[in-house]
Rosetta silent file (secondary structure, phi, psi, omega in degrees, C-alpha in Angstrom):
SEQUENCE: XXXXXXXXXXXXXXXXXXXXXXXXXXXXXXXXXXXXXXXXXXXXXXXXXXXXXXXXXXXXXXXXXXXXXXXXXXXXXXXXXXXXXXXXXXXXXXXXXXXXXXXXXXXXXXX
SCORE:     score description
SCORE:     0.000 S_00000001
   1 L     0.000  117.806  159.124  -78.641   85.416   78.717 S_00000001
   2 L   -82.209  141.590  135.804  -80.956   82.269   77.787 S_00000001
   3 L  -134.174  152.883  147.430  -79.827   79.058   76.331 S_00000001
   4 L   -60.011  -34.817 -166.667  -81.578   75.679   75.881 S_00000001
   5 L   -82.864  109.910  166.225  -78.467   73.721   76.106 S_00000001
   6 H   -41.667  -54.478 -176.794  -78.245   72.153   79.947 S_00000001
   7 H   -73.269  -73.415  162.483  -74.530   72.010   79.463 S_00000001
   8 H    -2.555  -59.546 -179.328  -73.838   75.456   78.574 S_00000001
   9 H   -67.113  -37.547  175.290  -76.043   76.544   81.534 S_00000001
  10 H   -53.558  -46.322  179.338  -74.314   74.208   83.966 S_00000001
  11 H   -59.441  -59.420  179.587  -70.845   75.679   82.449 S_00000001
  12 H   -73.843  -55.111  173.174  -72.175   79.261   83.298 S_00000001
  13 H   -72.537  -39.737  148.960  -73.110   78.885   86.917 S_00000001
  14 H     5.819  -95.662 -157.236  -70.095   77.154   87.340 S_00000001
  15 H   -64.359  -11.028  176.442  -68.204   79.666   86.555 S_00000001
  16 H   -85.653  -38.099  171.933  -70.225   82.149   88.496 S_00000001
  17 H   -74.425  -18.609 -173.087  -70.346   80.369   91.718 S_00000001
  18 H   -70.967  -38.846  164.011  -66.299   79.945   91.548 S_00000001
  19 H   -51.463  -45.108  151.653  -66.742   84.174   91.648 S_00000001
  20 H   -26.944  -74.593 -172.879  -69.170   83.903   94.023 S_00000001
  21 H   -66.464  -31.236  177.565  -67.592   81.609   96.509 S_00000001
  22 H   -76.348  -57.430 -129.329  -63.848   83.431   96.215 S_00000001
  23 H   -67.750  -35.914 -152.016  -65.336   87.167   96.967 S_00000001
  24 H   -73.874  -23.450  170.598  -66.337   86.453  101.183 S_00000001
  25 H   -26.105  -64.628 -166.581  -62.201   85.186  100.754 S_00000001
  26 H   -59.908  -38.020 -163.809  -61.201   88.569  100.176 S_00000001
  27 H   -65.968  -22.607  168.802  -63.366   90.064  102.794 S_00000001
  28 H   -65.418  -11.817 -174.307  -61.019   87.868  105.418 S_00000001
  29 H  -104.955  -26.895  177.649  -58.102   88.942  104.303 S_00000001
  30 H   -56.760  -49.093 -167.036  -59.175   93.278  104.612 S_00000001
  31 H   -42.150  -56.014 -167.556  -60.083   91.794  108.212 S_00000001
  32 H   -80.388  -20.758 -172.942  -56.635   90.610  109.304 S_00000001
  33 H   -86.134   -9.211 -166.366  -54.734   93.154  107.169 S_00000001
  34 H  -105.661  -52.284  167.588  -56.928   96.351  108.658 S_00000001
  35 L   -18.826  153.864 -173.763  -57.828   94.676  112.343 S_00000001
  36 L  -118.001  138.662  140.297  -55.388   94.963  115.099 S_00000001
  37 H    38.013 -108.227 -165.582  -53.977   91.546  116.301 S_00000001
  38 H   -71.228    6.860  172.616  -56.217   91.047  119.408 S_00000001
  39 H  -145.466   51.866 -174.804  -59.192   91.940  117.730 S_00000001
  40 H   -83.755  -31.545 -164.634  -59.428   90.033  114.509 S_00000001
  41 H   -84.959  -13.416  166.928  -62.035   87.558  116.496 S_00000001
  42 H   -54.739  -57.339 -168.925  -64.094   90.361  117.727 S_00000001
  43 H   -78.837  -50.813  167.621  -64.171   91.531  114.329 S_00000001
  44 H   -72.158   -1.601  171.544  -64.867   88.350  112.315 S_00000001
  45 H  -102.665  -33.646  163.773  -67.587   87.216  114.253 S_00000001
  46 H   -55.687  -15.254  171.532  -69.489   91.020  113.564 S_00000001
  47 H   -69.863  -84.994  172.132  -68.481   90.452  110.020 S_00000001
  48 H   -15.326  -55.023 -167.142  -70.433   86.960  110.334 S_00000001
  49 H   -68.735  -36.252  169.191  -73.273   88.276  112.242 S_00000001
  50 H   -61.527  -36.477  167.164  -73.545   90.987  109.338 S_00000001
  51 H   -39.199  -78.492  170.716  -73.333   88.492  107.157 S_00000001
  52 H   -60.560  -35.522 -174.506  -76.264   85.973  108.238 S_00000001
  53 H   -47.808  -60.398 -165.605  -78.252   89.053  108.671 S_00000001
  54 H   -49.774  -72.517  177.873  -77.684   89.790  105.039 S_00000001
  55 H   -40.778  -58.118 -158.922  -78.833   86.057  104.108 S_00000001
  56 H   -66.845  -58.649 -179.236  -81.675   86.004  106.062 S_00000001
  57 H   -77.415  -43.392 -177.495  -83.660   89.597  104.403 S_00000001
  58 H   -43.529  -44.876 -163.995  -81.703   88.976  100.750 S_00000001
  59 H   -97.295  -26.125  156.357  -84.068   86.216   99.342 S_00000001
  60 H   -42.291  -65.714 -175.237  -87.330   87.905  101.254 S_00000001
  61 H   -65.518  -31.466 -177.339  -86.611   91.390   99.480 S_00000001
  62 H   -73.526  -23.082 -178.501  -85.539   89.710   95.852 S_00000001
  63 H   -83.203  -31.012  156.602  -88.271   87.678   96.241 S_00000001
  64 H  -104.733   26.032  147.895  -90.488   90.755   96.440 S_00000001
  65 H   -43.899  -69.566 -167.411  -88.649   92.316   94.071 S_00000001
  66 H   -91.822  -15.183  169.746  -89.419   89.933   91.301 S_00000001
  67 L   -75.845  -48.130 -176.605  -93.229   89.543   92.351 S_00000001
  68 L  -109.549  -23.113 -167.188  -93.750   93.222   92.831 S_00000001
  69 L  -101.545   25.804  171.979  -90.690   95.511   92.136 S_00000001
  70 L    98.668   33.252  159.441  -90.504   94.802   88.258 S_00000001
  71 L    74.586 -159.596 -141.877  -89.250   90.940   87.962 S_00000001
  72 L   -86.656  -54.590  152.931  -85.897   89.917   87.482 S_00000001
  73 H   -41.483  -73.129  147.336  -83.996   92.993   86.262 S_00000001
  74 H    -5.834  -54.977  163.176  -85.177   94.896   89.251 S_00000001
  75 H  -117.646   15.132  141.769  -83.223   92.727   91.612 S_00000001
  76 H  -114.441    1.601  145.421  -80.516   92.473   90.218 S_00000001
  77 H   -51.759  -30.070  179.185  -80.327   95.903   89.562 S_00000001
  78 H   -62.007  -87.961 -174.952  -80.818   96.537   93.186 S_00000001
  79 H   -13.433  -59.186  173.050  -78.187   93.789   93.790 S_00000001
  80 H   -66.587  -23.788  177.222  -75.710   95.372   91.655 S_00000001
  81 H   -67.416  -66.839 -157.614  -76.549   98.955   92.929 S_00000001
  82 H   -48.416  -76.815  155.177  -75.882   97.347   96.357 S_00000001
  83 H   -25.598  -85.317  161.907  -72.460   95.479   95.403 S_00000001
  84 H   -34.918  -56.584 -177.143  -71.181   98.955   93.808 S_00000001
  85 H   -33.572  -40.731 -157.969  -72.216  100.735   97.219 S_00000001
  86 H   -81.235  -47.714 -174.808  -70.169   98.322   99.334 S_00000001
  87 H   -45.019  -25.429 -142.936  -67.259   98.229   96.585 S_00000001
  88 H  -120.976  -30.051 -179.202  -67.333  102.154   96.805 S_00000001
  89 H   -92.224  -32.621  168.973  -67.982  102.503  101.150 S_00000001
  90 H   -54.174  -66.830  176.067  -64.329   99.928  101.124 S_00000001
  91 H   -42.106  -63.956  156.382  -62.784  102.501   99.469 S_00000001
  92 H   -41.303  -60.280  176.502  -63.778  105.357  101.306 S_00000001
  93 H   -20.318  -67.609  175.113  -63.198  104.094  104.546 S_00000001
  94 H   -54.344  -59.726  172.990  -60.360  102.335  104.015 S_00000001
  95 L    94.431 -175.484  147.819  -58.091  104.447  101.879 S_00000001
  96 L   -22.848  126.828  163.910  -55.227  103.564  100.465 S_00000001
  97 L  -153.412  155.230 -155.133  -53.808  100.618  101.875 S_00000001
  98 L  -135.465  140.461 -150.766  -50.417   99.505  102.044 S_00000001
  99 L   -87.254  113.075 -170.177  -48.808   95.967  102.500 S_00000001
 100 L   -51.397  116.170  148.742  -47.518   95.310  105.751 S_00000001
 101 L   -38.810  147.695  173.536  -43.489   94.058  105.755 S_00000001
 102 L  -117.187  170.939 -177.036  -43.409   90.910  107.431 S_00000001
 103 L   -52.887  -61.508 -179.194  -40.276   90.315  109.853 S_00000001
 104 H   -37.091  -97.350  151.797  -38.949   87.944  107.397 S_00000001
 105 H    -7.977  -36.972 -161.633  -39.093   90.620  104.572 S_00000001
 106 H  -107.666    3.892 -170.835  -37.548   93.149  106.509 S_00000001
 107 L    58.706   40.040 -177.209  -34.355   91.235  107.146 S_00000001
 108 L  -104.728 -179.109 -177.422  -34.682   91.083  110.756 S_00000001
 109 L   -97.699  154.066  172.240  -34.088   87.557  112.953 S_00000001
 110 L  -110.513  114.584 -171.960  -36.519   85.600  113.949 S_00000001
 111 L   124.102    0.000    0.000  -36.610   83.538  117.049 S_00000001
């Protein structure tokens, strides 16, 4: 999508970084709900390290993407190909998954 109009464009990443910025949210929450306990910190700093990894080769390959691999469409076709993989490898993995009772919930005492 093009426009001319600066607000309209402002208005649009806007709303795209608020999508943006909630998704690594979610990935924090699979951690502590799939993770055992004593090894959520184990686990969120290999999420991290995957993570930075990620940053560091993502704007190298999109950048030769859009020089070499067919422009703009190209990576974010990639992108989106990618984004469906991961969306698709949770799901396998994962399974089903079902929402832990808390203590509270479960009518027991606490304390």
């Amino acid at each position: 999508m093009h426009t001319a109009n600066a607000h309209l464009a402002v208005l649009f990443i806007s709303i795209a970084s608020v999508f943006t910025f909630t998704i690594p949210q979610n990935c924090w929450v699979l951690v502590r709900d799939v993770v055992p306990r004593n090894k959520v910190g184990l686990t969120g700093g290999f999420v991290h390290l995957i993570a930075n990894m990620a940053g560091l080769v993502a704007p190298s390959v999109t950048g030769w993407l859009v020089q070499y691999g067919g422009g703009y469409p190209a990576a974010f076709g990639v992108t989106a190909a990618l984004a469906v993989d991961a969306a698709v490898g949770v799901l396998a993995l994962l399974g089903p998954m079902e929402r832990k009772r808390s203590a509270v919930q479960a009518g027991e005492s606490i304390g």
